[in-house]
N, C-alpha and C positions, 0 to 999 in steps of 0.2 A: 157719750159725746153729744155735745148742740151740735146736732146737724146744721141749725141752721147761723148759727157762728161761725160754724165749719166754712161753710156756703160762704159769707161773708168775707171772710179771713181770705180765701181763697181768692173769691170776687176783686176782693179790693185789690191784692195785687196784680193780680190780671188786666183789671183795670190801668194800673198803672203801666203795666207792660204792654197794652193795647196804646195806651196816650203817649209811649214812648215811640210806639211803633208807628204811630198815627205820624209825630215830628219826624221820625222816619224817611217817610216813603215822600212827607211833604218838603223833606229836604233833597233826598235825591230824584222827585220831582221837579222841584226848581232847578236842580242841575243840569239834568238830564233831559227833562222832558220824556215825550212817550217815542223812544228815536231805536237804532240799528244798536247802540249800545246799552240801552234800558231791555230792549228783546234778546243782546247775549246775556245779561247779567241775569236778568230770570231765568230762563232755558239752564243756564248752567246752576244757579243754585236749587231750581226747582230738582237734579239729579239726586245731589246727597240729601235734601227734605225727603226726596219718595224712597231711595234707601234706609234713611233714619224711621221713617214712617212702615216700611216691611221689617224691618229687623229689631227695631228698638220701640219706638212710640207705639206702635201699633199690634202686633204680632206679639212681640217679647210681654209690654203690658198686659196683655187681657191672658198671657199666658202663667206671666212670674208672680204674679201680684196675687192670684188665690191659693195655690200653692204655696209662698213665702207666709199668705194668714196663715195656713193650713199649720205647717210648721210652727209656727209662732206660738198657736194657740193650743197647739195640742205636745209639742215635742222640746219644744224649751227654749233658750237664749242662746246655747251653746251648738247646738243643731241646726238651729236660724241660721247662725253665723258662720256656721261653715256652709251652707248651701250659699250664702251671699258671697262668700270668697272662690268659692267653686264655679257660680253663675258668672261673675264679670272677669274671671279669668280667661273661659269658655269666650266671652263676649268680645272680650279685648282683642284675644289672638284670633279670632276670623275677622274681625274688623280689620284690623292692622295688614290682612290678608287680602282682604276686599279693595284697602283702598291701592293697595299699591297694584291691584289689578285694574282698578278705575283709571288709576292716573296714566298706567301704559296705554291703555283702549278709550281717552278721552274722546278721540276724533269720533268713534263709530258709535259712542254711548250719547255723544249730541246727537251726530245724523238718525238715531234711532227714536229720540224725545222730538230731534226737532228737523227732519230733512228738508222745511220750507226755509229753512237759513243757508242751507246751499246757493242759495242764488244768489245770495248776498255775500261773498266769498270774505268779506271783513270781518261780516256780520259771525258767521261761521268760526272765524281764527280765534275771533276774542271770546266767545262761546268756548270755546275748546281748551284754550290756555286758564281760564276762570275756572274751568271744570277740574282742573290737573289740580289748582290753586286748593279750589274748596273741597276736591274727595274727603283728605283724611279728618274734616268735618264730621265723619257719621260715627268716627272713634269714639270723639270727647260729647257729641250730645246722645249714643247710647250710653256710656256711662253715666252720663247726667238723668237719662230716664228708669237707671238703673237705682243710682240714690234715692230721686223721687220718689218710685216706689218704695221703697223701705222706709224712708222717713212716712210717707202717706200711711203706712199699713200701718205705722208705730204712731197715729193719729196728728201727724205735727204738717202741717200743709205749707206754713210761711213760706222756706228757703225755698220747695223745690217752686212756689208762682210766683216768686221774686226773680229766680234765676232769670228768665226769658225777656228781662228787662235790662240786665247787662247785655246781651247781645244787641240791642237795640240803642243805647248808648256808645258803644263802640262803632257801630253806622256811624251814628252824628256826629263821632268826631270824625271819623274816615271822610264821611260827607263834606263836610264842612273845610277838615284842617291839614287832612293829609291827600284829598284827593288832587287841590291845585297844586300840590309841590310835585307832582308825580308825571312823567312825557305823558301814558294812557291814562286817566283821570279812573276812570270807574275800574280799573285793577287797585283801589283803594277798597271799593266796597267786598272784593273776592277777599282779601289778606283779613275785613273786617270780621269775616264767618269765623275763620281760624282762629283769630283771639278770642272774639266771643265763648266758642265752643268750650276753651279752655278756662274761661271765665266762669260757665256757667254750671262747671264741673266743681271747680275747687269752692265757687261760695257754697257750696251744701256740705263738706266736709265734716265744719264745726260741728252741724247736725247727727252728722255720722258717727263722731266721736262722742258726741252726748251719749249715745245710745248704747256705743261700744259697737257700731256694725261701720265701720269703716273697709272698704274692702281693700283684700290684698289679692292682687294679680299674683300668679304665681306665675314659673316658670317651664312647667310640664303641664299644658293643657289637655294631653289624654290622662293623666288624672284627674281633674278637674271635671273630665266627660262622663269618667265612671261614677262619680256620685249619683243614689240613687234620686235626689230630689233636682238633678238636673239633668237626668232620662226623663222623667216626667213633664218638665219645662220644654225639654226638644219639643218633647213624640205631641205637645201640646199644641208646639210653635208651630206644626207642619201644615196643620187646619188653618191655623189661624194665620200663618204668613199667604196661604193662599187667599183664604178672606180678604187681606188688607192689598193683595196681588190684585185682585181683580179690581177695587175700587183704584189702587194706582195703575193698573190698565186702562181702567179710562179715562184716567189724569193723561196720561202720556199721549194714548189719542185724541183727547181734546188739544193738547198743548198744539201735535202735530199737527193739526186743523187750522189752528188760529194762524200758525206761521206763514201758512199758504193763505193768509186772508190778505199779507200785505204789511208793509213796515207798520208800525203801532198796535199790532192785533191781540199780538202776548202781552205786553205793556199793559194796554189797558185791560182785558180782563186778572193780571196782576194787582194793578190800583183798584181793580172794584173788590177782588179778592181779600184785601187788605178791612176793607170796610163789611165786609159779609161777615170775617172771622173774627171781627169786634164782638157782636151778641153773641157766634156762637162758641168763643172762648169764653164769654164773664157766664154765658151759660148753660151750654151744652158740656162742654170742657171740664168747668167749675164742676157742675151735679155729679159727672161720670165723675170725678176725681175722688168725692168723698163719699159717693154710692159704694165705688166698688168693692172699698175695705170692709162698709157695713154689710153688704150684699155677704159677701165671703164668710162675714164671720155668723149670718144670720143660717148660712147652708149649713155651715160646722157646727152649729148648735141646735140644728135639725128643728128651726124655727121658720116653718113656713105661714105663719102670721106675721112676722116682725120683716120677713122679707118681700110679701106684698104689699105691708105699710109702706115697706120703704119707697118702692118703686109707683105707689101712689102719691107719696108725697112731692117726689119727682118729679111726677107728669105734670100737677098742679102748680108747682112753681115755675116749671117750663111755660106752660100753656099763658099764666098771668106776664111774665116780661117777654115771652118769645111773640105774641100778637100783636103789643107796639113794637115791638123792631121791625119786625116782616112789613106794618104798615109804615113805618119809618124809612126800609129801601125801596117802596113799591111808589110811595107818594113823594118821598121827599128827596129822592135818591140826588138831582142836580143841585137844588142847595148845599149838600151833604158835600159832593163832590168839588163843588166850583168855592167853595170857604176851603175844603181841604188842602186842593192840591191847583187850584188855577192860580200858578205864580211862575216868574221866569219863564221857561221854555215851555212851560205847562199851558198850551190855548185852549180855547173857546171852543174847537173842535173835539180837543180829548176829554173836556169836561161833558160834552155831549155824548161820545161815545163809550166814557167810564159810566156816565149816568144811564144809559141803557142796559148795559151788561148790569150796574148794581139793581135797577129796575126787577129785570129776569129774575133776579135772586132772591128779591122779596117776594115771587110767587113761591120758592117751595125751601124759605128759609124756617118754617116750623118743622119741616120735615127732616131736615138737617141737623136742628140742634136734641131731636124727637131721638136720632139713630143714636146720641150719645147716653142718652137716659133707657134707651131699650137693649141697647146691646150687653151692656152689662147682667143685664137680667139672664141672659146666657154665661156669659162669660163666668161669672161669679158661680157657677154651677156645673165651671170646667166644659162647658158644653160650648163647642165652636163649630161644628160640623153644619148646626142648624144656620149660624149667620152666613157661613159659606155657600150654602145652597141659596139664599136670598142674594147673595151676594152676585150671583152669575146671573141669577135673573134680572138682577138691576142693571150690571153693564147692558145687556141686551138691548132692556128698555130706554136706556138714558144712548146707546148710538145708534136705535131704529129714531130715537129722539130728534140728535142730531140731523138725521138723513132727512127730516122734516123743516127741522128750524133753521139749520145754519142759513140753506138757501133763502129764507125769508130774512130772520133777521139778525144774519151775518155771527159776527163774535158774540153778540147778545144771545142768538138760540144756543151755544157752547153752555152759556150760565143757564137757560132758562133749563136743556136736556138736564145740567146738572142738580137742579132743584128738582123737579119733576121724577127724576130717578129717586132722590132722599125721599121723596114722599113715600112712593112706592115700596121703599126700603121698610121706612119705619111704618108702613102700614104690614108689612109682612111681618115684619117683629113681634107689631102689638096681638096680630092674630096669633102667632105661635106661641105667645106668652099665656096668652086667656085658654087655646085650646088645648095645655096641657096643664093648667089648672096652678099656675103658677104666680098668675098673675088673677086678683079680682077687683074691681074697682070698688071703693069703701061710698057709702050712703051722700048724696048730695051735687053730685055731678051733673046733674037735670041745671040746679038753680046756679051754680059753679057758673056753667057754661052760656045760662042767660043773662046774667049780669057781665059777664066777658062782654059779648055779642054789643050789648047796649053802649058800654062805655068806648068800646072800640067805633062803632059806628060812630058817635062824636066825635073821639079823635080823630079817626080820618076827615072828618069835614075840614075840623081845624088845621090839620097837614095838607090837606090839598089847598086849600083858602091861602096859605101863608106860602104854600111853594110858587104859585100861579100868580100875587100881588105884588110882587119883589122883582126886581132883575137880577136876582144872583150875579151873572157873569157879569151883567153892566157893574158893578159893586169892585171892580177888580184893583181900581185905583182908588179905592179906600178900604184897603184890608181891616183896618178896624173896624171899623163900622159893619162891616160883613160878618167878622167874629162875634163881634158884640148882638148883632140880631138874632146870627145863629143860635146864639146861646139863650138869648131871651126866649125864641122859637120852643129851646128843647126843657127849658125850666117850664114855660108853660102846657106843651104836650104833658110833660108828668103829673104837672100837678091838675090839667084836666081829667086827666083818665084816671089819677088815685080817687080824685076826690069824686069823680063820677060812680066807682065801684062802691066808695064805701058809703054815697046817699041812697046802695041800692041794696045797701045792708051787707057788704060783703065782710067776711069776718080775717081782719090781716092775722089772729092768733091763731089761728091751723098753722100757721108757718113755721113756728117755735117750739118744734119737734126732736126728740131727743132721741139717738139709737143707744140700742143697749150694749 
């Protein structure tokens, strides 16, 4: 497999499902603005994301995906197949369990994410009724994380990064065409999760059936328990749901911090949220996606060169696009902002305060997209136990963090503890990788790393020079022209810093790397 087609293939729709996401947030922006109904709709969708993310994206991933290679590669098609009918049966019926316990305990699962909406007693109700709306959301996108996986393992990546781009068109119409017909307007964007979900399920099917792994739900899930390749997935899950426990621990206490910061607080670290998980979906997201299969099947083939290739090759591509983006939200963060989202109800002051929170997050957005490319490195080795002990150590660090920043700089120290902790994270990774010999860095990293330095230093001049000669916000009654410079801005940032790397000899053919 081209890895780095792979990369690509993957990229590009992500891509598209980030620019979907982008019209998004920019349209119920203009609707909404950063207001008491922007703070329920996030509070309440951020519940079934951090369930979907314990149970499904996060936990069930790094748990089903080497195991299902395992299978695959060593036991057959027909064996595959019943652990994959076995697995979403198992998944289906505690989900379908879960959400009808969500939607009875709505009231006490917001006042838990979010008890600074209490005080806004609206703010509270429409939180609460969104939350009953979107529960059974976390059915149809683990089963959607559940095809991914299988399509990804069986090397096919299109469908499952196309998918996340239906839910994001289903917004813009909600946005746009069903929210005015509606008495509560932003009860359009809760009904919008729901189709999504189901949208973003059935487009991976065809895939499924290409394959022959279509799953079937059965009807007695304690058989489905006793399969023996889905004791393994549990007893897997139980590390790793704590792992992905602790970082949504401190999802849930930041949320609750911000609430108490004051109407707009969720909001706008929401909106800068949107913009952070632009580079580290096309690239932390992207690499872990197509690492992990190689990763697994490099363990299975008891290839411990092909599997520190990989994860060099990794680092290197992270480290070349993740240092302009981090200088991109550090330097450029209010242009970024006041082109995106300053329209409608969206003013001058949220462009300010999204532009600080996205600020915070170019200080420790290499570390972020770092934890996607290192964690694997465990995962793929069925080893979860080691990310969980980093993992408790990073809450620690990222809300001793907090107790430092918020009081300085309000919702912005929220994002800044949040970078600072991923740093931390993915330096602990990297040392557990090297000090069990698993990880070695291959010849060239000295010179790698001076030509980064070089080219990056230019580019910052150029982003700071172009963010500080502009009036972004003044630019608001001529949205063209704001787009059009933005763009001009980020064609030229690239093509300075390509063309700076490669006067300094860097070589772009290491990239065109093949796993076996």
């Amino acid at each position: 497999m081209n890895l780095f087609r792979a990369l690509l293939t993957v990229s590009g729709f992500t891509l598209l499902s980030r620019v979907t996401g982008l019209a998004r947030e920019t349209l119920i922006a203009r609707a909404f603005g950063a207001s008491q109904y922007t703070d329920a709709f996030y509070v309440a969708f951020r519940i079934p994301n951090l369930l979907r993310r314990l149970s499904a994206e996060g936990a069930f991933s790094q748990a089903f995906v080497p195991i299902l290679a395992e299978f695959k590669n060593q036991q057959g098609h027909d064996a595959t197949k019943a652990l994959v009918d076995a697995m979403s049966t198992v998944l289906a019926w505690a989900l379908a369990l879960l959400s009808l316990l969500g939607v009875a305990g709505a009231s006490w699962v917001v006042y838990v994410v979010a008890s600074g909406l209490r005080a806004d007693g609206q703010a509270f109700m429409l939180a609460t009724t969104m939350t009953r709306i979107m529960f059974p959301y976390i059915i149809f996108i683990s089963l959607t994380t559940l095809a991914s996986g299988v399509l990804n393992t069986y090397g096919s990546f299109s469908l499952p990064a196309f998918a996340p781009v239906l839910l994001n068109v289903v917004f813009i119409v909600a946005a746009v065409f069903v929210a005015p017909l509606m008495k509560v307007p932003v009860y359009a964007l809760a009904w919008a999760v729901i189709v999504g979900g189901v949208l973003q399920f059935l487009v991976q099917l065809p895939g499924l059936r290409k394959i022959d792994m279509t799953p079937r739900i059965g009807l007695n899930p304690l058989a489905a328990l006793a399969h023996r390749g889905v004791k393994r997935v549990l007893l897997k899950m139980v590390p790793a749901t704590f792992a992905v426990s602790v970082a949504q621990l401190s999802l849930i206490i930041n949320t609750n911090i911000a609430s108490r910061l004051g109407p707009g607080a969720v909001s706008w670290i929401n909106y800068a949220d949107r913009l952070m998980e632009f580079p580290t979906a096309l690239l932390g997201v992207a690499l872990g996606t197509i690492l992990l299969p190689s990763l697994s099947k490099a363990h299975v083939d008891e290839d411990p060169h092909e599997y520190s290739s990989l994860l060099d090759w990794g680092l290197r591509v992270t480290f070349l696009l993740a240092v302009p983006s981090a200088l991109a939200l550090f330097l450029f963060a209010e242009p970024l902002t006041a082109t995106l989202f300053n329209y409608g109800h969206f003013d001058g002051r949220s462009v300010v305060m999204v532009a600080r929170a996205l600020t915070a997050y170019g200080v420790g957005l290499i570390g972020l997209i770092l934890i996607k490319i290192l964690a694997p490195g465990f995962y793929a080795k069925q080893d979860i136990k080691t990310p969980v002990k980093i993992g408790i150590a990073v809450l620690v660090v990222t809300q001793l963090s907090n107790y430092v920043f918020v009081p300085v700089f309000a919702h912005a120290g929220l994002t800044l503890s949040v970078g600072l902790g991923a740093c931390v994270n993915a330096s602990l990774l990297f040392i557990g990788l090297r000090r069990r010999g698993i990880y070695t860095p291959s010849s060239g990293w000295l010179r790698f790393l001076v030509q980064l330095t070089g080219a990056s230093l230019i580019l910052a001049g150029a982003m700071h020079w172009c963010s500080i000669n502009f009036d972004w916000v003044g630019l608001h009654a001529r949205p063209a022209a704001r787009i059009a410079l933005l763009a001009a801005c980020i064609v030229l940032f690239a093509a300075l810093y390509f063309s700076m790397l490669w006067v300094m000899g860097f070589k772009y053919a290491y990239f065109r790397r093949r796993a076996k």
